[in-house]
N, C-alpha and C positions, 0 to 999 in steps of 0.2 A: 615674255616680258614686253612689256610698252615701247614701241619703236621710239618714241620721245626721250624713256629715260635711257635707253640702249644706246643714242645717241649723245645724251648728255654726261653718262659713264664714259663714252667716249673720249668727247671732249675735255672732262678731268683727269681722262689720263694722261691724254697729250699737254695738256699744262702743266702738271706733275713731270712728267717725260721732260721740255723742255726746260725745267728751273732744275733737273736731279732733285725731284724731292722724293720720289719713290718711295729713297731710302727712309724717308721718317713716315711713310703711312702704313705701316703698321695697326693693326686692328684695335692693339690697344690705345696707338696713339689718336686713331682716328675717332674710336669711343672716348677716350676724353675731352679731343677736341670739340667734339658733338654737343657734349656738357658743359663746356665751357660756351658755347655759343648759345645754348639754349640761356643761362643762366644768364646773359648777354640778352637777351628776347623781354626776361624779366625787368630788368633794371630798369626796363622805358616804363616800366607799372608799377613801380615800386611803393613811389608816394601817394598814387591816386587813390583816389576813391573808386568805388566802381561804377557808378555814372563817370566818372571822369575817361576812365578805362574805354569806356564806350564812344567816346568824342574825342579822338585824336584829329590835330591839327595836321592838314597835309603835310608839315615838314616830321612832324613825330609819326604820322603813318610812314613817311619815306624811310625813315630811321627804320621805325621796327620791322619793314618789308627788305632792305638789308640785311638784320639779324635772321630773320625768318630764312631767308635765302643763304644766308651761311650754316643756317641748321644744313636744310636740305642738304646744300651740296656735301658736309661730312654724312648725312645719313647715306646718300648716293654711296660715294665715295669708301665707308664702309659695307653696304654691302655689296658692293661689287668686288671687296678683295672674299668676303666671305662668300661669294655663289650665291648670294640669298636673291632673289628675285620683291623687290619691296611691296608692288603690288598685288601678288599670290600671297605675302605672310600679309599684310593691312587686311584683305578678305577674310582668311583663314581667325583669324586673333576677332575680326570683326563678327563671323560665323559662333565663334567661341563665346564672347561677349553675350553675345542674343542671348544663348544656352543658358548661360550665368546670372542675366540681367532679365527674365520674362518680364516685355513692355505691362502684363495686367498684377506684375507683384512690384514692380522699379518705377512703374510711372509716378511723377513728382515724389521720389527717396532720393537720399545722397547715400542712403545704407551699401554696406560692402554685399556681394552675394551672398557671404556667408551669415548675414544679419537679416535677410528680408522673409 
């Protein structure tokens, strides 16, 4: 694993460690919380357009670079209680993808693999 994020499970656990939140990180609770923060990610795009989408104002980039940063930390944060290493599964899943998505049958489709 990433000395980076090796270190930055670290540090969530010692902020956890110091407030006693241990107790509420739990996998489950940490996978909802994750959901709930992405969906939190959304809401800054909700009404846009998609050019709009594409032109955020430095304060609405600040905002969603926040949210983004509270995904991370529950993804961290869950897989560190599950042993998962994130960036071995992001390769592995992206390995998988290729398999699934050949760039000369997917290039310009939105089709599922199972449609192309």
């Amino acid at each position: 694993m990433s000395r980076e994020i090796e270190e930055l499970q670290a540090t969530l656990r010692q902020f956890a460690a110091e407030r006693d939140w241990e107790q509420f990180h739990t996998p489950k609770n940490l996978a909802a919380s994750l959901s709930i923060e992405a969906a939190e990610v959304l809401e800054h795009f909700q009404w846009l357009t998609d050019e709009q989408s594409r032109q955020l104002t430095g304060e609405q980039r600040e905002k969603v670079g926040h949210e983004i940063a509270d995904v991370l930390l529950y993804l961290l944060q869950l897989s560190d209680q599950l042993s998962i290493d994130p960036l071995a599964a992001a390769r592995e899943k992206l390995a998988i993808n290729a398999a699934k998505y050949p760039a000369d049958k997917a290039r310009g489709s939105s089709k599922k693999y199972t449609e192309l």
